[in-house]
Rosetta silent file (secondary structure, phi, psi, omega in degrees, C-alpha in Angstrom):
SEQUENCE: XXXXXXXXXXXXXXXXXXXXXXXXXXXXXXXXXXXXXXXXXXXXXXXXXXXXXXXXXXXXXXXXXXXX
SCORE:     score description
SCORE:     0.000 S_00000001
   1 L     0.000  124.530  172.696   15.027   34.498  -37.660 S_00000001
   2 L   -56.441  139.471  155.036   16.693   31.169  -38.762 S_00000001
   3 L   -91.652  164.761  148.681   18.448   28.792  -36.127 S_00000001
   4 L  -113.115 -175.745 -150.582   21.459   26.454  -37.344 S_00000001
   5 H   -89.791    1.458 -162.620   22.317   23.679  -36.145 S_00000001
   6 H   -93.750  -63.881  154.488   25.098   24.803  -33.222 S_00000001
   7 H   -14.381  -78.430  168.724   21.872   27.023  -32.020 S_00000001
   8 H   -48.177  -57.787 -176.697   19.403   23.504  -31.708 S_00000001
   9 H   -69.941  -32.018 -179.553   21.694   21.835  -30.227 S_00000001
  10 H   -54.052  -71.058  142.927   22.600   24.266  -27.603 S_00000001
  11 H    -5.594  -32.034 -166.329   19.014   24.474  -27.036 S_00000001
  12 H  -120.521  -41.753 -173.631   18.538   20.753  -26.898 S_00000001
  13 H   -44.556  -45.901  159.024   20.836   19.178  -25.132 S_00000001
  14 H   -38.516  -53.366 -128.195   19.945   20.130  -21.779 S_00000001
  15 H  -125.931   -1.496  154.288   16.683   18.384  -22.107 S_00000001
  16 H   -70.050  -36.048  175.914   18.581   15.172  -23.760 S_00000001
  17 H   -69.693  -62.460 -157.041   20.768   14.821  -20.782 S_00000001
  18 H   -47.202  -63.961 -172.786   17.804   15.151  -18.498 S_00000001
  19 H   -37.317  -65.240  161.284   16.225   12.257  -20.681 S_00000001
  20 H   -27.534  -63.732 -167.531   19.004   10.407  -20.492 S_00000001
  21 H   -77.966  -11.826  152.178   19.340   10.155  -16.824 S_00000001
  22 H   -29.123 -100.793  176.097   15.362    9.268  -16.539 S_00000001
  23 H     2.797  -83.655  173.896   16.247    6.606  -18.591 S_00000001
  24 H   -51.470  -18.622  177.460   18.990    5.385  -16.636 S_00000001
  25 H  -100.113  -23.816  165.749   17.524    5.714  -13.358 S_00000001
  26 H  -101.137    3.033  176.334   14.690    3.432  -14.278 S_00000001
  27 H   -87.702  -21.321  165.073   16.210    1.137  -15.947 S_00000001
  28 H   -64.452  -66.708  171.331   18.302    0.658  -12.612 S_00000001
  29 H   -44.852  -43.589  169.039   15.278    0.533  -10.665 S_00000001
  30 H   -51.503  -31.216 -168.218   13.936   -2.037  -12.684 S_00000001
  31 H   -97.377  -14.080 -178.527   16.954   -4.109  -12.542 S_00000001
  32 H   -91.349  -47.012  174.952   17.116   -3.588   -8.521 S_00000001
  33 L   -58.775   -1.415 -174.868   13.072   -4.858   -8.459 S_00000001
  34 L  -111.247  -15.803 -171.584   13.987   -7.837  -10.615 S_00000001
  35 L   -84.536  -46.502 -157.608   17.119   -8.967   -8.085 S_00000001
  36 H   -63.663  -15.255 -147.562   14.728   -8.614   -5.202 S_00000001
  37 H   -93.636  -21.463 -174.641   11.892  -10.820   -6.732 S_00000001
  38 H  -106.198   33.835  179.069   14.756  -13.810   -7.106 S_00000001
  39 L  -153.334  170.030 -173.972   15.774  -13.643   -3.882 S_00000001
  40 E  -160.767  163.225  163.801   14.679  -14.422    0.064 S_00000001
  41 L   -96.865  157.633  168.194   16.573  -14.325    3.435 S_00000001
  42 L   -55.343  113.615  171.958   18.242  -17.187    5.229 S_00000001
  43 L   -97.155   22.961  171.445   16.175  -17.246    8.475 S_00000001
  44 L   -98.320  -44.881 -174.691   18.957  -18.281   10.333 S_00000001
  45 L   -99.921  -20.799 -156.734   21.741  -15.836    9.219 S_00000001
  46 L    66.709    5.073 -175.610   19.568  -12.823    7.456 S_00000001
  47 L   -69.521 -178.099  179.009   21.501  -13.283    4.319 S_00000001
  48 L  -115.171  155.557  175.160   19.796  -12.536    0.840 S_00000001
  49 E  -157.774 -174.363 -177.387   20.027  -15.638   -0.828 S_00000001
  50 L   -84.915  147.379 -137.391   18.463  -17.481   -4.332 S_00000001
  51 L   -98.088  -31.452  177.343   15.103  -18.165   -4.065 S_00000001
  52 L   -74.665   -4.899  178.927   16.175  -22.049   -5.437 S_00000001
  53 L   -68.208  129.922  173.687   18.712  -22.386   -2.548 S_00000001
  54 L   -70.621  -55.529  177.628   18.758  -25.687   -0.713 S_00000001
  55 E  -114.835  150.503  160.038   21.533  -24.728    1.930 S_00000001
  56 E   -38.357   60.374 -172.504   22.722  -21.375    3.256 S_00000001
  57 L   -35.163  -24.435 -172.090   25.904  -20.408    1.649 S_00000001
  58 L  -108.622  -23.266  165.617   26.882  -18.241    4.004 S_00000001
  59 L  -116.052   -2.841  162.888   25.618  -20.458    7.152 S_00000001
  60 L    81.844   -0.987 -157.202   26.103  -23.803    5.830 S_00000001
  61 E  -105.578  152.452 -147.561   22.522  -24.644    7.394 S_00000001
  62 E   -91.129  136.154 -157.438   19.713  -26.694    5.229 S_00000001
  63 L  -111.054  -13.145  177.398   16.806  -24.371    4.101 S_00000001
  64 L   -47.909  -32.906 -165.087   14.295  -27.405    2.426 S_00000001
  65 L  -134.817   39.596  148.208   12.203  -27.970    5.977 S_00000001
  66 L   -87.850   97.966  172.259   12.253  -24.352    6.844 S_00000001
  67 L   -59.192  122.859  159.978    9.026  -22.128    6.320 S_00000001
  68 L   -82.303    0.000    0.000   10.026  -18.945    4.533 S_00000001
């Protein structure tokens, strides 16, 4: 018995879609493990902040002669 091509696809799709959202869910994770790695908190405030920040943004207060 032959398939065509309505057949394959019927057949396939399911398991493209799946792929897809793999796909998509690690490429998210990856992009959420790449924010945290650039970032640190304010140990005054708790804020997330840039890893290169001098001052707080959010607490105004100077982060250079702090230990992180």
């Amino acid at each position: 018995m032959i398939f065509g091509v309505p057949e394959i696809l019927i057949c396939l799709v399911p398991f493209m879609l799946i792929s897809l959202v793999v796909v998509l869910r690690l490429a998210a994770q990856n992009k959420w493990l790449d924010r945290e790695r650039h970032v640190k908190k304010c140990p005054n405030c708790q804020k997330l902040l840039n890893t290169e920040a001098y001052v707080c943004r959010f607490c105004k207060r100077d982060l250079v002669n702090q230990i992180n």
